[in-house]
MIBAKE-672654 format. One record per residue: x, y, z of N, C-alpha, C in turn; residue in three letters; residue number from 0. Coordinates in steps of 0.2 Angstrom, whole numbers, plus 2048, in hexadecimal, padded with zeros to 3 digits. Atoms other than C-alpha are relative to their C-alpha. Example, Ala and Ser with C-alpha at 12.3 -4.5 7.8 and 13.67 -1.06 7.14 Angstrom:
2
 nc1 nc2 nc3 cac1 cac2 cac3 cc1 cc2 cc3 residu num
 804 7FA 800  83E  7EA  827 804 806 800    Ala   0
 7FC 7FA 7FF  844  7FB  824 7FC 805 803    Ser   1
//
This chain:
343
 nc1 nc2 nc3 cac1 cac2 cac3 cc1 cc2 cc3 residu num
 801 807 803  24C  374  CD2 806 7FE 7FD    Unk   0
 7F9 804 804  25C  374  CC7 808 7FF 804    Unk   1
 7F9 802 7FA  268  376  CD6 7FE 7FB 804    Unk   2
 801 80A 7FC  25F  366  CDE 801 7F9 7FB    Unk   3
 7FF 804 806  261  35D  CCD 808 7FF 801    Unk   4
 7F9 801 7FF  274  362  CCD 802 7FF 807    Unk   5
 7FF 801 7FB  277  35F  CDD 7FF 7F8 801    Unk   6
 800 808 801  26F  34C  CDD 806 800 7FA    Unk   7
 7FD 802 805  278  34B  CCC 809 801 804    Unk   8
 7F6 7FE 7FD  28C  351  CD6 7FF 7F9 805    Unk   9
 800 802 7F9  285  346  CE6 7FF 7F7 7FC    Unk  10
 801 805 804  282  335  CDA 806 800 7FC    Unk  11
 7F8 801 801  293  338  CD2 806 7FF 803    Unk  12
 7FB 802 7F9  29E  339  CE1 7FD 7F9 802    Unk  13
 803 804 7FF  294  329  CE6 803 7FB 7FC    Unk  14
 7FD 804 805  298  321  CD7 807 7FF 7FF    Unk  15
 7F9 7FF 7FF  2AA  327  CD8 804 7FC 806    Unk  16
 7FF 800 7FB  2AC  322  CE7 800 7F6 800    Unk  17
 801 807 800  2A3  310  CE3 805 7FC 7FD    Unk  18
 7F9 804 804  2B1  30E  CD5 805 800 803    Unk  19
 7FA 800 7FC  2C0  312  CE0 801 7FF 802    Unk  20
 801 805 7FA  2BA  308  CED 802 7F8 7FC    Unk  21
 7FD 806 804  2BB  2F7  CE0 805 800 7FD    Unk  22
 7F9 800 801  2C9  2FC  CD8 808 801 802    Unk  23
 7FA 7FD 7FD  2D6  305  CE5 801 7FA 807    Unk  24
 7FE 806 7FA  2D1  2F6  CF4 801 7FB 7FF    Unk  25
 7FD 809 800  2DB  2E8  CF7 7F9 7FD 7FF    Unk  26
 805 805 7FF  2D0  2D9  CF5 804 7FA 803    Unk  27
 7FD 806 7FB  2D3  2C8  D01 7FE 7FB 7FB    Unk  28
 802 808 802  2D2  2B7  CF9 802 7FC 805    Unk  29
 7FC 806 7FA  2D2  2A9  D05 800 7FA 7FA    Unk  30
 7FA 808 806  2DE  29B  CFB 804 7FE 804    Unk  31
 7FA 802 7FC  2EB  292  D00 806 804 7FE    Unk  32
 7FA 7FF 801  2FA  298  D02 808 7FC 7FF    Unk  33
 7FC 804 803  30B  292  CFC 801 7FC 806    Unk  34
 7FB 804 7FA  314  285  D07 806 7FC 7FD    Unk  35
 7FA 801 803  324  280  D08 801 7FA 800    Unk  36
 7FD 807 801  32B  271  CFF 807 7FD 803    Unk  37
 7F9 7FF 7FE  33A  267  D04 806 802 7FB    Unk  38
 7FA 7FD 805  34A  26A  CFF 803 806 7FE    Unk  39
 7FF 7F8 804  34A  27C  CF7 806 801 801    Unk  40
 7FC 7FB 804  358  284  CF1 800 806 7FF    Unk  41
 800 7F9 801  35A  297  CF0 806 800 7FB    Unk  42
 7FA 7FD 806  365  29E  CE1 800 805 7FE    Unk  43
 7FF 7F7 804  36A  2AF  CDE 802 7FF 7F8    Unk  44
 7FE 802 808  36C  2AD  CCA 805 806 7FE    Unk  45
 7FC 7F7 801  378  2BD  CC2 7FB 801 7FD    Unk  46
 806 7FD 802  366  2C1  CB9 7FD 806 804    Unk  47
 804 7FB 7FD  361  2C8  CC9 7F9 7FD 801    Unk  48
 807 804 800  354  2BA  CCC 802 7FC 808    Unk  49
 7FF 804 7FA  354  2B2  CDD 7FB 7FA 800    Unk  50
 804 806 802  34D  2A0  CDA 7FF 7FB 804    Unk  51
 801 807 7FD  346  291  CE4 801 7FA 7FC    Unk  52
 7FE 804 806  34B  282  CDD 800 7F8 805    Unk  53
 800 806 7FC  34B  270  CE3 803 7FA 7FA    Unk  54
 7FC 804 806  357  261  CDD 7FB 7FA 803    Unk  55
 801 807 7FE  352  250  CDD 806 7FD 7FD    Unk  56
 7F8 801 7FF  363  248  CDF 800 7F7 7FA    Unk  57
 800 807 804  366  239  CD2 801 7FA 808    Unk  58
 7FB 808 7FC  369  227  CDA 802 7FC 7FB    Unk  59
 7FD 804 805  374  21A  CD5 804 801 7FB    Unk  60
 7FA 7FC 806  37D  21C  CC4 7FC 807 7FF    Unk  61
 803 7F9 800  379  230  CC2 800 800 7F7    Unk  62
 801 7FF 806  373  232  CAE 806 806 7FF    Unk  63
 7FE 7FC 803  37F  23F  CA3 7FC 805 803    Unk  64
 802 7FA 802  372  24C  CA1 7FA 801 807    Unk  65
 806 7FE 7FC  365  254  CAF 7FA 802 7FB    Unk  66
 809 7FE 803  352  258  CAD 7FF 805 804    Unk  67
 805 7F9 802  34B  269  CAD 7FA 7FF 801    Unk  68
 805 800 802  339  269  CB2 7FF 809 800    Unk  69
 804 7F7 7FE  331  27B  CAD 7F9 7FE 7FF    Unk  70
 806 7FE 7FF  322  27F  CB3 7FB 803 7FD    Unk  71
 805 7FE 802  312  283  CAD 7FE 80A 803    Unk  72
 802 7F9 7FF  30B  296  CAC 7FE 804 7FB    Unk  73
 7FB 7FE 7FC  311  2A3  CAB 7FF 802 808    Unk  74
 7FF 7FF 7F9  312  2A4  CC0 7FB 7FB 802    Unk  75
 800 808 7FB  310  291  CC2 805 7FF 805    Unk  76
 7FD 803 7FC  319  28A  CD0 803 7F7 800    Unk  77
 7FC 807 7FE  323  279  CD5 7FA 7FE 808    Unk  78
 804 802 7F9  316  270  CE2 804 7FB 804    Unk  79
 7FD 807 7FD  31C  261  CED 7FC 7FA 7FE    Unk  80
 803 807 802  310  257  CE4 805 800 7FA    Unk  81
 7FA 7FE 805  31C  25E  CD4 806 7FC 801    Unk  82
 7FA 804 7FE  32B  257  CDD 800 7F5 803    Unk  83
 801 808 7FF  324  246  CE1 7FD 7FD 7F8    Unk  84
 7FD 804 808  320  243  CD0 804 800 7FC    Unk  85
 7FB 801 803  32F  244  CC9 809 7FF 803    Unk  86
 7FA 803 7FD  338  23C  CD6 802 7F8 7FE    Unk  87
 7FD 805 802  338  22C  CCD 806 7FF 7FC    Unk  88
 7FD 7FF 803  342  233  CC2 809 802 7FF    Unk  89
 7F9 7FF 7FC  350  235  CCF 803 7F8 7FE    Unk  90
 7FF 808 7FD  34F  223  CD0 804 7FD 7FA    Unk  91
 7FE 801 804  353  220  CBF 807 802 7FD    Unk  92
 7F8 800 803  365  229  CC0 800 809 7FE    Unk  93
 800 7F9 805  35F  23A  CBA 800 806 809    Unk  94
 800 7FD 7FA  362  249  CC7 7F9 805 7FD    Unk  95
 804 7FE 801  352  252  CC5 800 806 802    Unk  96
 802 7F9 7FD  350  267  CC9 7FB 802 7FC    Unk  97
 806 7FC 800  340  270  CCC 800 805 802    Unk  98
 7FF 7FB 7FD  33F  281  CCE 7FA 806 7FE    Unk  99
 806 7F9 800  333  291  CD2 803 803 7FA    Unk 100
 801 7FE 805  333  29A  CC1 800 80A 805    Unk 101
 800 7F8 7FD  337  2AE  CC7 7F9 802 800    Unk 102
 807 7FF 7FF  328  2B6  CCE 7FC 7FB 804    Unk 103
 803 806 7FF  320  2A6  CD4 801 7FD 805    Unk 104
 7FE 806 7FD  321  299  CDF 804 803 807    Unk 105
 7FB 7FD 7F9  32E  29B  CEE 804 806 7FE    Unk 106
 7FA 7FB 803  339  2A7  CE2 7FE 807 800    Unk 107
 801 7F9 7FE  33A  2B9  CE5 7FB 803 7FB    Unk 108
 802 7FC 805  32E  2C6  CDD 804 806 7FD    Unk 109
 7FB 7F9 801  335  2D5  CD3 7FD 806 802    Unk 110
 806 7FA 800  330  2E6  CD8 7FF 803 7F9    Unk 111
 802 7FC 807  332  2EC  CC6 7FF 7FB 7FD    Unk 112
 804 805 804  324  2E1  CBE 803 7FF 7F8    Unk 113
 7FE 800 808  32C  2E6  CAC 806 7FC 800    Unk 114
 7FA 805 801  33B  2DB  CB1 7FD 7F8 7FE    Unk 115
 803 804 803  32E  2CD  CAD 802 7FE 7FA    Unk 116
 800 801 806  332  2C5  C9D 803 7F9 7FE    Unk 117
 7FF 807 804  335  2B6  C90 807 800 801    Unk 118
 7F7 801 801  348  2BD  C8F 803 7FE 807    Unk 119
 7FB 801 7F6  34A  2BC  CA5 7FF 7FA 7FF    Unk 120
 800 809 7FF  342  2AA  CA5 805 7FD 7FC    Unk 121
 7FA 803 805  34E  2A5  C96 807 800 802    Unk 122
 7FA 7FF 7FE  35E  2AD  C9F 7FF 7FE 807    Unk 123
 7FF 802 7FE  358  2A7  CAB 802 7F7 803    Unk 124
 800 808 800  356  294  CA9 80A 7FF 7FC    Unk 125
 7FB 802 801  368  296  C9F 806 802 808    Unk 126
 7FC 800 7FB  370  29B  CB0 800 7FA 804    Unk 127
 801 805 7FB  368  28D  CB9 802 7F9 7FC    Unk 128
 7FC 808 800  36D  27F  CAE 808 803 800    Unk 129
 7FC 800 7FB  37E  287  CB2 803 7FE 805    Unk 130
 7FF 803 7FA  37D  284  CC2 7FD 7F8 800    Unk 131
 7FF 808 800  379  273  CC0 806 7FC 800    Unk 132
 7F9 804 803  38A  271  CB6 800 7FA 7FC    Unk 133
 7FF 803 807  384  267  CA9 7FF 802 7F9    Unk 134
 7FC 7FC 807  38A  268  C96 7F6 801 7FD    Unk 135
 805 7FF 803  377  265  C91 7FB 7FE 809    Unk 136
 806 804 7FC  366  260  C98 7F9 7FD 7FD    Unk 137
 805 802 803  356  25A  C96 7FB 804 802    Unk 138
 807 7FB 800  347  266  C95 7FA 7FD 802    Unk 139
 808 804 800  336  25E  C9D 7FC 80B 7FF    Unk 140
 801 7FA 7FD  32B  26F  C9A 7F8 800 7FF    Unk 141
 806 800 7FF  318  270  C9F 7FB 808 7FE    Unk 142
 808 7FB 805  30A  27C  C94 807 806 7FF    Unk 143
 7FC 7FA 801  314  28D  C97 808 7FD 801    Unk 144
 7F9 803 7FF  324  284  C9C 801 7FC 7F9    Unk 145
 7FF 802 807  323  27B  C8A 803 806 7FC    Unk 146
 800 7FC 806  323  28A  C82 808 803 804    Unk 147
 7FA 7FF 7FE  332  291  C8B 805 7FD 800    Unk 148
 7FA 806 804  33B  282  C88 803 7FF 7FB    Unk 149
 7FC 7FE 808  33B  286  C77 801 804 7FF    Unk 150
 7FE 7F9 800  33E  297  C78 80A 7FE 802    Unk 151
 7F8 7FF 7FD  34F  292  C82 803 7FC 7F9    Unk 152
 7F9 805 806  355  284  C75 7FF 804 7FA    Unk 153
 7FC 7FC 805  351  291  C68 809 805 801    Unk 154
 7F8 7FC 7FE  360  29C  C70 806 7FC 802    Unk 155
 7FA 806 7FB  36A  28D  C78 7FE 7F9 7FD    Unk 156
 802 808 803  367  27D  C6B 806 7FB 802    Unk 157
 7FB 802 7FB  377  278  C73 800 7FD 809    Unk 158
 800 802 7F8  370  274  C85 7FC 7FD 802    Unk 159
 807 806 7FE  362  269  C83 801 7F9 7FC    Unk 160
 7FB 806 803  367  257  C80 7F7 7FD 7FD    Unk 161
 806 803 800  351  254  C80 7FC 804 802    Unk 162
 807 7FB 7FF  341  25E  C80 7FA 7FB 801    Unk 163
 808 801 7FF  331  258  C88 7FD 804 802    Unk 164
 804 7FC 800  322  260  C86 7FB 7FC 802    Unk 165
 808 804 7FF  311  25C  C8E 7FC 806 801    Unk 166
 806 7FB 803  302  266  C89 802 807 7FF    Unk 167
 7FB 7F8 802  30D  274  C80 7FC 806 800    Unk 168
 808 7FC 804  304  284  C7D 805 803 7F9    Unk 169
 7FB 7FE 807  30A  28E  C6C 804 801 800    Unk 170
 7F9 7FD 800  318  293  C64 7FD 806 7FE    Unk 171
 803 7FB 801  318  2A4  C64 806 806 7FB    Unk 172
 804 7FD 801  314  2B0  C59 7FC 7FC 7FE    Unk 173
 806 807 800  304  2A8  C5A 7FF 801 7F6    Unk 174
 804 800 807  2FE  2A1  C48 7F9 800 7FF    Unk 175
 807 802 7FF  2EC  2A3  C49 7FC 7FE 7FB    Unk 176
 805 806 804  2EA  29A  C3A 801 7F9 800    Unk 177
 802 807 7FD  2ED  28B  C42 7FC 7FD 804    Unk 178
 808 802 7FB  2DE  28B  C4C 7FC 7FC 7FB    Unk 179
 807 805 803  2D5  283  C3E 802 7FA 7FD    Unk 180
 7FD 806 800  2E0  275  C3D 7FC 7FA 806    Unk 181
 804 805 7FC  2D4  266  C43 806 7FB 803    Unk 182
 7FD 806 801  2DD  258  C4B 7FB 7F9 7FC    Unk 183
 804 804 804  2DC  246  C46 7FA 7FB 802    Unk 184
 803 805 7FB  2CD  23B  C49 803 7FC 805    Unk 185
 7FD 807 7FD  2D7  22D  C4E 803 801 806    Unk 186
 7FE 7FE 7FA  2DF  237  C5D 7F9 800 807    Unk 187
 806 7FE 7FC  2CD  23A  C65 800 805 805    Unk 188
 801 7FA 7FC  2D1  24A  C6D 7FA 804 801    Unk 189
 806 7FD 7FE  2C3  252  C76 802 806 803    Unk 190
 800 7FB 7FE  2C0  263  C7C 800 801 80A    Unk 191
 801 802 7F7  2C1  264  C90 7F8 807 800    Unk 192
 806 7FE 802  2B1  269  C95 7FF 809 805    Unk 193
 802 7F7 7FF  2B4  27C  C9D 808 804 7FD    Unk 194
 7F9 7FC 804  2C0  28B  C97 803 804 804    Unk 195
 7FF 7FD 7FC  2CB  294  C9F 7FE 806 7FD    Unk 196
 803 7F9 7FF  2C2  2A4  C98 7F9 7FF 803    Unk 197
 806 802 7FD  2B2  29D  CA0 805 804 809    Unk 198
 7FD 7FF 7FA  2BE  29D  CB1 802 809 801    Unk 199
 7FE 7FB 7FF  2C4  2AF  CAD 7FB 805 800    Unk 200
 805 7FD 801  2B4  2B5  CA9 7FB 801 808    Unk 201
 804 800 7F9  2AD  2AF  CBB 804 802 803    Unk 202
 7FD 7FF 7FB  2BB  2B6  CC6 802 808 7FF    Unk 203
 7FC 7F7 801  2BE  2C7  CBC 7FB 808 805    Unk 204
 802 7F6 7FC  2BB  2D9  CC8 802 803 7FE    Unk 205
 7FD 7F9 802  2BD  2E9  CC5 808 801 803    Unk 206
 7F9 7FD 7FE  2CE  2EC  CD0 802 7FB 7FA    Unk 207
 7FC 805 804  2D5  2DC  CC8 802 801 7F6    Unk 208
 7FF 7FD 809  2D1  2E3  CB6 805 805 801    Unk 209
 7F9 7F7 7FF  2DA  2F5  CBC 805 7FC 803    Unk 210
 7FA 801 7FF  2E9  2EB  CC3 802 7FC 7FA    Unk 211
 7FD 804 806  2EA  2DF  CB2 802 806 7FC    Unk 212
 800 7FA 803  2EA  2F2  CA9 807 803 7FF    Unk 213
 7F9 7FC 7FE  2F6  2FB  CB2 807 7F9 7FF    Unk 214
 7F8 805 801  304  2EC  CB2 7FE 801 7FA    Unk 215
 7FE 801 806  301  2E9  CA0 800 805 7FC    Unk 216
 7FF 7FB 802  2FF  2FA  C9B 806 804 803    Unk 217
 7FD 7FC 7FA  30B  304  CA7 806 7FB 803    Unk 218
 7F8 800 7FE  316  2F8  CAD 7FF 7FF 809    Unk 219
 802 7FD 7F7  310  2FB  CBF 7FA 7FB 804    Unk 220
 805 804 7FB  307  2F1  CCF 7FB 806 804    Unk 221
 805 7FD 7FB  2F7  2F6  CD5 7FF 7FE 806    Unk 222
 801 804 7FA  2F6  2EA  CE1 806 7FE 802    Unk 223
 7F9 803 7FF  303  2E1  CEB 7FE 7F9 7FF    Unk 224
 801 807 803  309  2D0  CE6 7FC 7FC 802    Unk 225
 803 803 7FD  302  2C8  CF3 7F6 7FF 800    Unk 226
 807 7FD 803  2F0  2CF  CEE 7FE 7FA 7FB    Unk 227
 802 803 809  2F2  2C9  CDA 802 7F8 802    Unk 228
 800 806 7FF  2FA  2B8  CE0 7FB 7FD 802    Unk 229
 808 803 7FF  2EC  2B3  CE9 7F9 7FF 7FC    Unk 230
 808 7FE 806  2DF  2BA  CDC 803 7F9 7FC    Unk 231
 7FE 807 807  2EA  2AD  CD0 7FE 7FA 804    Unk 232
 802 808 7FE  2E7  2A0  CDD 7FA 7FF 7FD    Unk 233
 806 801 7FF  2D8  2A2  CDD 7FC 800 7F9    Unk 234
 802 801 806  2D5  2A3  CCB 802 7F8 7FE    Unk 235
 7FE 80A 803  2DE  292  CC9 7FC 7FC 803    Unk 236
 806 804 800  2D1  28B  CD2 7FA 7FF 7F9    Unk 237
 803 802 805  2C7  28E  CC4 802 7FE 7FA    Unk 238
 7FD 802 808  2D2  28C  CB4 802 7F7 803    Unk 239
 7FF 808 803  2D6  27A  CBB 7FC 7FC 7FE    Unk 240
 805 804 801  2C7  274  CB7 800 7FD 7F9    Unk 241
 801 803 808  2CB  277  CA4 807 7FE 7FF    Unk 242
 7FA 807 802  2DB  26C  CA6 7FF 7FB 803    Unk 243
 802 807 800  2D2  25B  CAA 7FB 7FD 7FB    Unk 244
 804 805 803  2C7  24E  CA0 7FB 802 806    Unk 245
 804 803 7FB  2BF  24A  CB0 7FF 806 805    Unk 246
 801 7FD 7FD  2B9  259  CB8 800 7FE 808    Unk 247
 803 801 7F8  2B5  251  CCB 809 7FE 802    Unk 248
 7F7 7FF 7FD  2CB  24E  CC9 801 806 7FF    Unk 249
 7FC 7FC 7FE  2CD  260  CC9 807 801 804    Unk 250
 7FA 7FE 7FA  2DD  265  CD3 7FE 807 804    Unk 251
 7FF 7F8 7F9  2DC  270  CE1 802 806 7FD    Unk 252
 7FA 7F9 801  2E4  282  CE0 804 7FF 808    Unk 253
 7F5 7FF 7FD  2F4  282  CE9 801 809 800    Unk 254
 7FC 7F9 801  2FD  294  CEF 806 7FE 7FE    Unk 255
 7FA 800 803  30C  298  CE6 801 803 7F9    Unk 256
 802 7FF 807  303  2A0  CD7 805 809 7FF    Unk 257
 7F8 7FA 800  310  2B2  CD0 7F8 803 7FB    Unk 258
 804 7FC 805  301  2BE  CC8 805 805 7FD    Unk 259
 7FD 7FA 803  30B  2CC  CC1 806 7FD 7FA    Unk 260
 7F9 803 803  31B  2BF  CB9 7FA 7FD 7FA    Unk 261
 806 805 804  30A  2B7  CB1 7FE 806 7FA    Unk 262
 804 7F9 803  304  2C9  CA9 806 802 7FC    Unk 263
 7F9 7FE 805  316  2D0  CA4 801 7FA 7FC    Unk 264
 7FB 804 804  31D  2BF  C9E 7FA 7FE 7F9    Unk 265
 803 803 806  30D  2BC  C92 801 807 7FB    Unk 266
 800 7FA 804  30E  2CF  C8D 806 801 7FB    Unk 267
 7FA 802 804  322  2CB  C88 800 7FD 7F9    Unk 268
 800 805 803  31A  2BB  C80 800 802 7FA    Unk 269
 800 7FE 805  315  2C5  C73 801 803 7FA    Unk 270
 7FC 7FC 803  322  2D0  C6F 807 7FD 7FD    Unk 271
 7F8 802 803  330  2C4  C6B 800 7FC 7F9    Unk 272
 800 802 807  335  2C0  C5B 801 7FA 7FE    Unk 273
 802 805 804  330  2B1  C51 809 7FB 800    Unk 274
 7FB 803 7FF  33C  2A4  C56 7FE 7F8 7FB    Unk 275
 801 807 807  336  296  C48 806 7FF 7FD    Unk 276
 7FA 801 807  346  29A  C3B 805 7FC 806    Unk 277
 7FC 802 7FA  350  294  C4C 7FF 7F9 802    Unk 278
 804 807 7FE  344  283  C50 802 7FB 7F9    Unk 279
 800 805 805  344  27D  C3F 806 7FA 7FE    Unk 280
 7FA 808 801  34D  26C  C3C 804 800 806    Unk 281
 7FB 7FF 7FB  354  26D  C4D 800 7F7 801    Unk 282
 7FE 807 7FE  35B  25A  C52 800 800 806    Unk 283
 801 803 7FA  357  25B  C63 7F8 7FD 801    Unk 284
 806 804 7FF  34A  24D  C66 7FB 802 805    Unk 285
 808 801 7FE  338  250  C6A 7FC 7FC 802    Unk 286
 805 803 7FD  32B  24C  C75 7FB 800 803    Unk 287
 804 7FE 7FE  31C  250  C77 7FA 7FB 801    Unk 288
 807 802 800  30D  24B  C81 7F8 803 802    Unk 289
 805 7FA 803  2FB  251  C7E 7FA 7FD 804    Unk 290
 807 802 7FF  2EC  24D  C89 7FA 7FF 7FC    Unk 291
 808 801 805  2DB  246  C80 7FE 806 802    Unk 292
 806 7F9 7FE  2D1  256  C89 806 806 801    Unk 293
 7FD 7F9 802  2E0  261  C86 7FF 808 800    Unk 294
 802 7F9 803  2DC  273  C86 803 804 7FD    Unk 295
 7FB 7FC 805  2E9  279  C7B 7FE 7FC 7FA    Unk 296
 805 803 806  2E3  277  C69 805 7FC 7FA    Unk 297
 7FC 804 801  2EA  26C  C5F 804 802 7F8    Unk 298
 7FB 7FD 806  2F0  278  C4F 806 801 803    Unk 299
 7FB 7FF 802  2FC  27E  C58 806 7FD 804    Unk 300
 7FC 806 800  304  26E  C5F 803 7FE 7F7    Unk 301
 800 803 806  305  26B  C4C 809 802 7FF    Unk 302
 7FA 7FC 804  312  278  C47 809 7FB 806    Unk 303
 7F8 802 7FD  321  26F  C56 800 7F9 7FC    Unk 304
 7FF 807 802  31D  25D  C4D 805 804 7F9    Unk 305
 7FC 7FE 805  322  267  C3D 806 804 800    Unk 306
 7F9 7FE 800  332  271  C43 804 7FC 802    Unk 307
 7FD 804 7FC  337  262  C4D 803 7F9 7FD    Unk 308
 800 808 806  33D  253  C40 7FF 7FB 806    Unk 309
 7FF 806 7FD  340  247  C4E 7FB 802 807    Unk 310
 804 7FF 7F8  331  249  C5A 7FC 7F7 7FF    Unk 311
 807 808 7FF  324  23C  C60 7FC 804 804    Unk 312
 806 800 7FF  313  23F  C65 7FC 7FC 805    Unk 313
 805 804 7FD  309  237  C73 7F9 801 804    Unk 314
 809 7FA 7FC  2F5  23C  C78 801 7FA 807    Unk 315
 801 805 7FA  2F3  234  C89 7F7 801 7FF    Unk 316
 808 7FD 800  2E1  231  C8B 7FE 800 806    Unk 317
 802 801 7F8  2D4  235  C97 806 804 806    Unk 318
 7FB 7FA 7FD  2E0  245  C9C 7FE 806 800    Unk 319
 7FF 7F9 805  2DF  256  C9A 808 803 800    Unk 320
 7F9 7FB 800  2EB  265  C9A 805 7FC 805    Unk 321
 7FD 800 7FC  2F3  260  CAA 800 7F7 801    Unk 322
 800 807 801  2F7  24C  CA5 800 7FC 807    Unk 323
 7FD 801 7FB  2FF  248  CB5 7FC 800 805    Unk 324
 807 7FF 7F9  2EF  24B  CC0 7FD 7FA 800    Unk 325
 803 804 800  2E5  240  CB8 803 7F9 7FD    Unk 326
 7F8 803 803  2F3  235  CB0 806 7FD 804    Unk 327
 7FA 800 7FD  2FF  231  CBD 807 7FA 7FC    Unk 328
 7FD 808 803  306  21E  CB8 803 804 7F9    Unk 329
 7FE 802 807  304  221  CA6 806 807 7FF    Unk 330
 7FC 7FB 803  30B  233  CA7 808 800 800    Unk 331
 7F9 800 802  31D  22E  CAD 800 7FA 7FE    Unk 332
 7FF 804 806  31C  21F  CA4 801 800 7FA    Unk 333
 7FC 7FC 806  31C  226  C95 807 804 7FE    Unk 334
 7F8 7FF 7FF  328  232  C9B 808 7FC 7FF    Unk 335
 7FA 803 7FD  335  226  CA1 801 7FB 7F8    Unk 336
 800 806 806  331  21B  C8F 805 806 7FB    Unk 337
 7FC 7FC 805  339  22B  C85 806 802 803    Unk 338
 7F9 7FD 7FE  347  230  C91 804 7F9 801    Unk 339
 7FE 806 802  34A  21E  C8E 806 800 7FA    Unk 340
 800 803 807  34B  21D  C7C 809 805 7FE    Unk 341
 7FC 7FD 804  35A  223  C72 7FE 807 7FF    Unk 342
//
């Protein structure tokens, strides 16, 4: 009787071993869209060792001084062609405009060593590309994660930003987590969007997906191939974009072109870099920030750039979320274009 006990008990273990290894160690498929190719593109070997997609939108007419910079949301957002047609007006107006896949991402190369991910690549990496531009400054447009990397670069390079826009920034990091209890003010009427992206992570998370976020973030190392996790990302962005609109039934699609792994090491870096506040403080390069009604970034830790930034402005767009531009088109470069106006 006790060697048929042991026996089911070995035979129900392998079973169960078997079950985990099979969730964990198999590829998984996601049917997403895949990337596609924008016009334009540009390849760039950088001396960082980053091979970049990049796309210019060419001034007309009298050519402005300074170019614009748009950074991408993330980490392992992309440049779409909807991305390059809104901010072709901005050709129009004189300014030469570059967009570009962010390493990892988009049309731009993967690394095979995930640990070459970080805040310091993105950073030397955007200081080579306005190099190749060849201008003395520019102007920073930088979206959620691309805000925050905007300010990271002018911490080190206050010299090569002639203008910061920010739209729906997330923190400055190291996070303050006593400013989550900073309410905004009535008179703004900021509202909550109505899902979260832990809602969206909580519906899509697997066991493999768990053990491949582990192993990268612990280890250093891919369990899956890229092509696996970028997908999984698309497919996650289907969900998180619901929590960057007001108007849920405007969702955005998910788009290919999503970078899993530059997403996991660059927030795991995010953590690790040292407190660049005594660097922001009193800086004199003009601010610009604008902040959807249904914003999903909390509005303490907007507070802290009004107060390192003397010369900022503030604009809530309503009837926006996170991603203004979706539900916002008119007003968002109209705004835009009212500040790269102004003095």
């Amino acid at each position: 009787m006790k060697i048929w006990i042991l026996r089911s008990v070995i035979s129900m273990l392998l079973v169960c071993t078997a079950i985990f290894s099979y969730l964990v160690f198999y590829p998984v498929s996601y049917h997403v869209p895949q990337s596609v190719n924008r016009r334009n593109i540009q390849y760039w070997n950088l001396s960082t060792g980053s091979r970049i997609a990049c796309t210019l939108i060419a001034a007309k007419g009298v050519k402005r001084r300074y170019p614009v910079i748009y950074l991408h949301g993330g980490p392992g957002g992309f440049v779409s062609a909807e991305t390059v047609k809104r901010f072709t007006p901005l050709s129009e107006d004189g300014y030469d405009v570059y967009l570009y896949d962010q390493i990892g991402s988009g049309h731009s190369a993967r690394l095979k060593n995930i640990e070459e991910y970080s805040v310091r690549r993105h950073i030397n990496d955007l200081a080579e590309i306005i190099k190749k531009t060849g201008a003395e400054k520019v102007i920073l447009i930088g979206q959620s994660w691309g805000a925050i990397l905007a300010v990271l670069f002018l911490a080190d390079h206050p010299g090569k930003v002639e203008k910061l826009i920010l739209t729906g920034p997330g923190p400055i990091y190291p996070l303050r987590k006593d400013l989550e209890k900073i309410e905004p003010p009535d008179s703004l009427n900021l509202k909550r969007p109505l899902f979260s992206n832990r809602q969206a992570n909580e519906k899509m998370e697997n066991l493999r997906c768990k053990a491949v976020f582990l192993c990268a973030k612990i280890f250093g190392k891919k369990l899956a191939s890229d092509q696996e996790m970028d997908d999984f990302q698309t497919a996650l962005s289907k969900e998180t974009n619901r929590s960057m609109v007001c108007d849920t039934s405007r969702t955005p699609e998910a788009k290919g072109g999503n970078g899993y792994f530059v997403f996991i090491m660059t927030m795991r870096s995010l953590f690790e870099m040292p407190d660049t506040r005594p660097k922001l403080k009193n800086s004199e390069v003009p601010l610009f920030i604008m902040k959807g009604q249904c914003d999903n970034q909390q509005w303490g830790y907007l507070t802290e750039y009004l107060d390192l930034f003397p010369h900022h402005r503030l604009v809530v767009i309503p009837n926006a979320g996170h991603a203004i531009s979706v539900e916002q088109p008119a007003l968002y470069l109209a705004t835009l274009r009212d500040f790269l106006d102004s003095n």
